[in-house]
C-alpha positions in Angstrom: 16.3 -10.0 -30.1 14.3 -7.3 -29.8 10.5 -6.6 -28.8 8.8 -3.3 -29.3 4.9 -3.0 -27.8 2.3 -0.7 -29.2 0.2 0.1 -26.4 -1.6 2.8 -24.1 0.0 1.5 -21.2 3.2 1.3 -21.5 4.2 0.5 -17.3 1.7 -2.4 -17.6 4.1 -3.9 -20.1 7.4 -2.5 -19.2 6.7 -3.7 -15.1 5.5 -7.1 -15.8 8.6 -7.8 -18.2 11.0 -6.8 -15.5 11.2 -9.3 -13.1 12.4 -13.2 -13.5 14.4 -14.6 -16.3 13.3 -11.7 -19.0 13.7 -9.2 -16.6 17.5 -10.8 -16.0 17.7 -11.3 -20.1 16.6 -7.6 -20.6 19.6 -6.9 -18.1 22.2 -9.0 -19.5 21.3 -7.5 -23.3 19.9 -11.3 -25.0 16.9 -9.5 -25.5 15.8 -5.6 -25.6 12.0 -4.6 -24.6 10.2 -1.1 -25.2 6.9 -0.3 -24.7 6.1 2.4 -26.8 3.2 4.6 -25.8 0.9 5.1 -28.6 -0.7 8.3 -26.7 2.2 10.5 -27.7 1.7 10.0 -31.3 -1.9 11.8 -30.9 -2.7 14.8 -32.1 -5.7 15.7 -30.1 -4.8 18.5 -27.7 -6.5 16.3 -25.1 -4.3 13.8 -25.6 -7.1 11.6 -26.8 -5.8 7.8 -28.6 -9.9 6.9 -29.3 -12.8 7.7 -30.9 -17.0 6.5 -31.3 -16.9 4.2 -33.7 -18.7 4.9 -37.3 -21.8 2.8 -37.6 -22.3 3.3 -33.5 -22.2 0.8 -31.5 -20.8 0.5 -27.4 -17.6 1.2 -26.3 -14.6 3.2 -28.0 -12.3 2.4 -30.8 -8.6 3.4 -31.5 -7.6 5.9 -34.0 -5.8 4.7 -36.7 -3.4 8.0 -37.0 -1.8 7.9 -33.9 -1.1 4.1 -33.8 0.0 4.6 -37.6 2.4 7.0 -36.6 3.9 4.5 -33.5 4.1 1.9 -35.4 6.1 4.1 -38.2 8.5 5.3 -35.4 9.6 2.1 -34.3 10.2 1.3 -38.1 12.0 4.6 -38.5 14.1 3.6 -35.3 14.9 -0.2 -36.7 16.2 1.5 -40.1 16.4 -1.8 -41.6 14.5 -0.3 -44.5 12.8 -4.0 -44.4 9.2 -4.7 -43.1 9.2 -5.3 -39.9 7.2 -8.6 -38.3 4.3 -6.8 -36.7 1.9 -8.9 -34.6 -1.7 -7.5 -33.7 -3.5 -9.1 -30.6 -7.1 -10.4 -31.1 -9.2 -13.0 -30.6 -10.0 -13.1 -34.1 -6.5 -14.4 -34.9 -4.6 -17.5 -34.9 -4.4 -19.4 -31.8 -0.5 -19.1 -30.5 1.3 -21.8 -30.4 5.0 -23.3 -29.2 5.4 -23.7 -33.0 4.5 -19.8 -33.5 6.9 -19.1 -30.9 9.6 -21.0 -32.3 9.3 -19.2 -35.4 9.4 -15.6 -34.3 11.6 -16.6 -32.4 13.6 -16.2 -35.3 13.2 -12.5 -36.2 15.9 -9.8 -35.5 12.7 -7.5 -34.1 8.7 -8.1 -33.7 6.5 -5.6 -32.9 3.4 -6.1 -30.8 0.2 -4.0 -31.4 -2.1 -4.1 -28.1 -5.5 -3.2 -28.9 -8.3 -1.6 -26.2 -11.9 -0.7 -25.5 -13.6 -2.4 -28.9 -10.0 -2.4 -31.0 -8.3 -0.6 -33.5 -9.0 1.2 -36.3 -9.4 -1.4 -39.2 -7.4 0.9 -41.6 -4.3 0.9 -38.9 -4.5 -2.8 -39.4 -4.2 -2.9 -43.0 -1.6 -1.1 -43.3 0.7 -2.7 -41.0 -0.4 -5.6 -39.3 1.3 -9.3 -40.8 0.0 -11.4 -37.9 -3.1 -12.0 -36.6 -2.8 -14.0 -32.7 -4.8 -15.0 -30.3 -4.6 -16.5 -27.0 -7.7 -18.4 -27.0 -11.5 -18.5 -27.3 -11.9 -15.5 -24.7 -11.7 -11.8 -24.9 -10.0 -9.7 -22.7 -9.5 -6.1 -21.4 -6.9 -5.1 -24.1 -3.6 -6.7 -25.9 -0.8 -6.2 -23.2 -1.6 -9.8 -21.4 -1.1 -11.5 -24.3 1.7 -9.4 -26.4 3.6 -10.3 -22.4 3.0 -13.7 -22.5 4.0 -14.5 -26.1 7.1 -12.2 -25.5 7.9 -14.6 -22.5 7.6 -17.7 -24.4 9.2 -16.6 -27.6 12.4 -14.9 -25.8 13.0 -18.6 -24.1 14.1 -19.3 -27.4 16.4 -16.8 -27.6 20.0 -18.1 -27.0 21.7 -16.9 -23.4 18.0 -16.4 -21.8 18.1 -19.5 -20.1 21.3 -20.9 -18.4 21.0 -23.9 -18.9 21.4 -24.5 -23.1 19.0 -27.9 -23.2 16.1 -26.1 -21.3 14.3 -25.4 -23.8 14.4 -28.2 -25.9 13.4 -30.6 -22.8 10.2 -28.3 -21.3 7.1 -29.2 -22.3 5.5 -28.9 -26.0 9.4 -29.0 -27.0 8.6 -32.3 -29.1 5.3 -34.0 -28.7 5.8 -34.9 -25.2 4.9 -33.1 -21.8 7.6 -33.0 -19.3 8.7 -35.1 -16.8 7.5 -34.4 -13.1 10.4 -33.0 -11.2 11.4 -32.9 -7.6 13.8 -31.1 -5.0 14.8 -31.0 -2.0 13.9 -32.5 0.9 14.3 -35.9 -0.3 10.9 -37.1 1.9 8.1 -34.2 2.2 4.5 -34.5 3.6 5.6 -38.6 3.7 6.6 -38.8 -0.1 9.9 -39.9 -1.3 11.7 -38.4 -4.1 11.5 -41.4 -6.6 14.5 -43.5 -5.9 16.0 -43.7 -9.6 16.7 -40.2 -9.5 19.1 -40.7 -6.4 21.1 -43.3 -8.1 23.4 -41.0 -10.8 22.8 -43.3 -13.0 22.3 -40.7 -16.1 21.0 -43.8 -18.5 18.5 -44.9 -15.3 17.4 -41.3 -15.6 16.8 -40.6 -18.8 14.8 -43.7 -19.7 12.4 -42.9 -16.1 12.1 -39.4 -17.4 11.2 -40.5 -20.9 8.1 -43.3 -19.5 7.2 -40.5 -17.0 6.4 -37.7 -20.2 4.9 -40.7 -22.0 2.9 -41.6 -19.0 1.3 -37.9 -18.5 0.8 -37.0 -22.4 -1.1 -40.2 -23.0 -3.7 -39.1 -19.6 -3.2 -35.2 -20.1 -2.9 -34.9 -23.9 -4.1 -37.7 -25.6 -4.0 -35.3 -28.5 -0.5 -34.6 -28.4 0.4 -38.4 -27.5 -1.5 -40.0 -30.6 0.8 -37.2 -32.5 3.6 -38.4 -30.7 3.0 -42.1 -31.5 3.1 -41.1 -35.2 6.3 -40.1 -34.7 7.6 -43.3 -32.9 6.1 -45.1 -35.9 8.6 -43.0 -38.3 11.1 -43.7 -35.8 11.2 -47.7 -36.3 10.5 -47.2 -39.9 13.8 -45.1 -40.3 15.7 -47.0 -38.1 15.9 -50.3 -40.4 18.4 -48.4 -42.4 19.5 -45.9 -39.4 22.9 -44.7 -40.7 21.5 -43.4 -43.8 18.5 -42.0 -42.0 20.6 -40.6 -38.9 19.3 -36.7 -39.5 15.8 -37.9 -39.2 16.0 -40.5 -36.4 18.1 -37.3 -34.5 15.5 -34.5 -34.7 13.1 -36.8 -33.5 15.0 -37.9 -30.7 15.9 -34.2 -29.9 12.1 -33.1 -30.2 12.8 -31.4 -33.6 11.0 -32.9 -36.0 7.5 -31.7 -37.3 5.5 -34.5 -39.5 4.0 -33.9 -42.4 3.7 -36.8 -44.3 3.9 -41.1 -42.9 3.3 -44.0 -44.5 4.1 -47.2 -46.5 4.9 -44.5 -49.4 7.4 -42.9 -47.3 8.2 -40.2 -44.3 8.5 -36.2 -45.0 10.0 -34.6 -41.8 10.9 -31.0 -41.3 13.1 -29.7 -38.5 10.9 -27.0 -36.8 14.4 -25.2 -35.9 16.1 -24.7 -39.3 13.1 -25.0 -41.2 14.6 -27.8 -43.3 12.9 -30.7 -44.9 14.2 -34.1 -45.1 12.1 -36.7 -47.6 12.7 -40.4 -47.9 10.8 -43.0 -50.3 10.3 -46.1 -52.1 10.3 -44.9 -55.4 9.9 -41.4 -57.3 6.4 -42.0 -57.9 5.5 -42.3 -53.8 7.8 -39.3 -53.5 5.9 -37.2 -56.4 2.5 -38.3 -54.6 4.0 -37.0 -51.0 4.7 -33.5 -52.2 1.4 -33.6 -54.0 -0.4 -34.1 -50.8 1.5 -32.0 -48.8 2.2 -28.8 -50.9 -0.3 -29.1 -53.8 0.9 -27.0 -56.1 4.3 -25.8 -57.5 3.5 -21.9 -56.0 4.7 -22.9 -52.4 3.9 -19.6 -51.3 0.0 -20.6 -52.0 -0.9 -23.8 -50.3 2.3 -25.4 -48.9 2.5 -25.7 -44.8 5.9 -23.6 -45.1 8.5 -22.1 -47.7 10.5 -24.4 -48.9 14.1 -23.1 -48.8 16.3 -26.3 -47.8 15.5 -29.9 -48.2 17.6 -33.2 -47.9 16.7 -35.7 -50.0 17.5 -39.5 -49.2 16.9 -40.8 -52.8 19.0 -39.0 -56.4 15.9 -39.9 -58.2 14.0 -36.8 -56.3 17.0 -34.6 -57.2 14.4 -32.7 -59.9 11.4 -33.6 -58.9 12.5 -31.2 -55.8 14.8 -29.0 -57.8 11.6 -28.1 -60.2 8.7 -27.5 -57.6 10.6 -25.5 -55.8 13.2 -23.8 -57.4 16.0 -25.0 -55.6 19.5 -25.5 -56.7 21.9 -28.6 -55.6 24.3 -27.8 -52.9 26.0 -31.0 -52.7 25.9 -35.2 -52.7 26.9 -35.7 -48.8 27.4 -39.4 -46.6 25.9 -39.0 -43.0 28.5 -40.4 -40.5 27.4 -41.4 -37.2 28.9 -42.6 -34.1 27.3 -45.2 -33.0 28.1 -46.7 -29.7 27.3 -45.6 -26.2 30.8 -45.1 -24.7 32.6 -42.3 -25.1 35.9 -41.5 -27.3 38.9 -41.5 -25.3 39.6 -38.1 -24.3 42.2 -35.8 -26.0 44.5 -33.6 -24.1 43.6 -30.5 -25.7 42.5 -26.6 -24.3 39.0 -26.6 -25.7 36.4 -23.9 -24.6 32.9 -22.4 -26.1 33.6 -19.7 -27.9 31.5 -16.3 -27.3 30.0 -13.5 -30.0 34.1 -12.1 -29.6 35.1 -14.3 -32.2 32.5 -13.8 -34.4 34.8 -12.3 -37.4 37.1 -15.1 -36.8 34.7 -17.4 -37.5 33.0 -16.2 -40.1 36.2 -15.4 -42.0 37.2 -19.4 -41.9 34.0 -21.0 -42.7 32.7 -20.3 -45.4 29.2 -22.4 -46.0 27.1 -20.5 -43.3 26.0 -16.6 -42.8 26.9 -14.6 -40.4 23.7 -14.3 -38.9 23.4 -18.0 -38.7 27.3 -18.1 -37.2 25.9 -15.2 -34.4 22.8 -17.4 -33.0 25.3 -20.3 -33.2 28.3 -18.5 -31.1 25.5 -16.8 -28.8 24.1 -20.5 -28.2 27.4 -21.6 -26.9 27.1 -24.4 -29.9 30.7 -23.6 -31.3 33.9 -24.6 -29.8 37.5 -23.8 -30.0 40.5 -25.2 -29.6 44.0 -23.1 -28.2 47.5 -23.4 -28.7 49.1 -20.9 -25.7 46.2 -19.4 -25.4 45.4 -18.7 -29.4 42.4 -19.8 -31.1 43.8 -22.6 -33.2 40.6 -24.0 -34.9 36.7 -24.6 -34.4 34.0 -27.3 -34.8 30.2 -26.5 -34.4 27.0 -28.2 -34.1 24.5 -27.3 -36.7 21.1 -26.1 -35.1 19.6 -29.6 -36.6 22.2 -31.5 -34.5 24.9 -32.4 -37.0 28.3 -31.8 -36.4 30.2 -29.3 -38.7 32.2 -26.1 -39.4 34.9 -28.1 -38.1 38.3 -25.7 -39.4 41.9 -25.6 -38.2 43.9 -23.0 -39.2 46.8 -23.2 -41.6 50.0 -22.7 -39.3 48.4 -25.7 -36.4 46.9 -28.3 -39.1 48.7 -31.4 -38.5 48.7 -31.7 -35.3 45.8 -34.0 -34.3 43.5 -30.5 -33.2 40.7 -31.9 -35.3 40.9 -35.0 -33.8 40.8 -33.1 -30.5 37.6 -30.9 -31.6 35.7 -33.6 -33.2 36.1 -35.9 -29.8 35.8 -33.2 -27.7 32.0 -32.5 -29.7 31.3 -36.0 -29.9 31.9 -36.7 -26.3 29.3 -33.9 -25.2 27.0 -34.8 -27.7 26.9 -38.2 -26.1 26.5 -36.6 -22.5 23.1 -35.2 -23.6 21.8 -38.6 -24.6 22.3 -38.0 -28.4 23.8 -39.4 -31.5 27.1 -37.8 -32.9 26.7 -37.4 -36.9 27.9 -35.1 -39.2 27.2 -34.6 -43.3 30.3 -34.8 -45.1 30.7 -33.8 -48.8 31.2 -36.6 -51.1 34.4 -34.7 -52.0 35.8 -34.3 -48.8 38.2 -37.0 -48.4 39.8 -35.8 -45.9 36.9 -35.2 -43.3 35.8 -38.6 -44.4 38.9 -40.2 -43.8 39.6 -38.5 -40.3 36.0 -39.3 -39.0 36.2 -43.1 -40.2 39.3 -43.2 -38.4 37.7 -42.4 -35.0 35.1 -44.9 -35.4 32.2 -43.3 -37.3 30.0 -45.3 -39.7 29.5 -44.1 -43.3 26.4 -44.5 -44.7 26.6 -46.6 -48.1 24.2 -44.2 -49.8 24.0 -40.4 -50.1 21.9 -37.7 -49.8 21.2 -34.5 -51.2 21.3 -31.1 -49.8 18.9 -28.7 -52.4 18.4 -25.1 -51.0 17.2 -21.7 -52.4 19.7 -19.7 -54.6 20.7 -16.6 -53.3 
């Protein structure tokens, strides 16, 4: 990913992002920063960026030319020939949030325009500003604070910036939940004891302390967040009385995923905050035409609704058009969830199975078929794809969709047969299990072969569908 920062000074910016985990991910190449300094687009032989504002008034303003002309360079140097995300610094714009950063976290490139002395020039801004972001109710000296600190939370996103793959998703604001209190070495300090469940190695012990412990602090420290988080739980019993069919939902809640929009006797809309899909179930089509009244409004998406639309999964056929019409999608396919359901894991398969890095990117894409090849990159770079080799040669893959699901399983032609998808789904399964999680895949009603092989490992099928609608291309 990479992060280019309008500013006058551009070793403020470039020395504070050099040190820690982004200055390790700038050195490794996960993500590239540039401060670009908006001084040597001037044309004032004095080398002058500002000017007295018209109107008077205290204080200087920035010229609109030379940031114009930055901004333009960076563009020039991107050559996407596509706008380019650009993010201006102010008080006067949205307050930045983990949900922000999640979704820029998104885009190939983001620039960052740092304003100083009383601003920039309002004509700069209209021309190519498309976010307005604050920090907070407070002003500051100029926009290079906060342009550092949203580059620092936005490039945790960014898969191979953190070691450890399931940091991100566990710190806090990840779900609704604050994090756990954590301790190291020595085990006794100042007289306290490191509490003794986390000595035990009992990973089940663990997880359930470390679950009361966020519950614990978010209900004291955030009874904001925690009444939002309750909410959720509430969804969470609803769906579980028919948990196979509703194993998507019930999974991005558990994994901190899911955003609500929408809960009640009527039904639950859910949307994963990651993929930026939406999953609806409901009672009846007229609950489920009343939820995406509330909730969008209107048919013009782009006007009023919390998001674009461009993927949903729905849980009942009967909002098939209701969906297909408001928003324009087409239907991608009737699918049955199949979930793994039990605690222990599936007997292990002797079988060479490794991540698989961005070398094997072409091979990838060239086998599967039903995902881009940007979404195959951040999948790869995530270390969320595996492989399986016969002497050495890639033989096959399986994947975990960025919602969770299990998928893109392929094995090639000249090693089907053999029991590698087996191999690959139990290899998946068993590390999805390992994290605490559920194993489940969608299968296409069609696929009677996937269906049959995941049955025969002990998955559950769902005795209804769903329905994948998403935006034609």
């Amino acid at each position: 990913m990479n992060f280019y920062v309008m500013t006058l000074f551009p070793d403020m910016v470039s020395d504070g992002l050099s040190s820690s985990i982004i200055g390790r991910a700038r050195e490794n190449g996960s993500i590239f920063v540039e401060a670009v300094n908006i001084r040597d687009f001037t044309k004032d032989k004095h080398n002058k960026a500002d000017d007295y504002p018209y109107g008077g008034g205290a204080g200087l303003l920035m010229q609109a030319q030379p940031v114009f002309d930055a901004h333009r360079s960076i563009v020039d140097k991107i050559g996407s020939g596509k706008p380019v995300r650009t993010v201006y610094l102010t008080p006067q714009g949205r307050t930045f949030n983990q949900q922000m950063a999640e979704e820029m976290a998104k885009e190939e490139n983001l620039i960052f325009m740092c304003g100083h002395y009383e601003g920039i020039d309002e004509r700069a801004l209209e021309e190519v500003v498309t976010d307005y972001v604050s920090l907070g109710d407070f002003v500051l000296t100029g926009g290079e604070l906060p342009a550092m600190v949203l580059i620092d939370t936005i490039a945790r996103l960014v898969p191979g910036v953190l070691h450890n793959d399931a940091s991100a998703s566990e710190e806090s604001f990840s779900g609704y939940l604050l994090e756990y209190p954590q301790y190291t070495r020595p085990e006794v300090w100042n007289g306290k004891k490191v509490p003794e469940v986390l000595l035990t190695g009992d990973h089940k012990k663990i997880r359930e302390w470390r679950k009361q412990m966020a519950e614990d602090r978010t209900r004291e420290r955030r009874p904001d967040l925690y009444a939002r988080y309750e909410k959720l739980m509430d969804c969470h019993e609803k769906l579980r009385k028919d948990k196979l069919h509703h194993a998507g939902m019930l999974e991005l809640i558990a994994r901190g995923q899911a955003e609500l929009f929408f809960e009640g006797e009527e039904g639950i809309l859910l949307r994963d905050k990651k993929s930026g899909v939406f999953m609806l179930t409901v009672k009846d089509r007229e609950a489920g035409e009343h939820i995406l009244e509330m909730v969008f409004g209107t048919a013009d998406v782009s006007i009023s609704a919390p998001a674009q639309a461009d993927m949903f999964v729905v849980h009942q056929e009967y909002m098939v058009d209701a969906i297909k019409s408001r928003f324009g999608l087409k239907l991608w396919s009737g699918c049955y969830i199949l979930s793994y359901t039990k605690k222990e894991s599936l007997p292990k398969k002797d079988a060479d199975i490794r991540k698989l890095d961005m070398s094997y990117l072409a091979t990838v894409v060239s086998h599967y078929k039903l995902a881009d090849k940007n979404e195959m990159a951040e999948r790869l770079s995530g270390g969320n794809i595996l492989g399986i080799f016969v002497e050495n040669t890639l033989a096959g893959f399986i994947g975990e969709h960025t919602d969770g699901s299990m998928g893109m399983l392929e094995v090639f032609p000249e090693y089907q047969r053999q029991g590698l998808a087996t191999a690959l789904e139990t290899d998946l399964a068993n590390r999805t299990l390992q994290k605490g999680y559920m194993p489940f895949g969608y299968v296409k009603e069609d696929n009677a072969a996937s269906l049959r092989l995941q049955e025969k490992m002990g998955f559950y099928r769902a005795k209804e569908k769903v329905w994948w609608l998403v935006r034609e291309q």
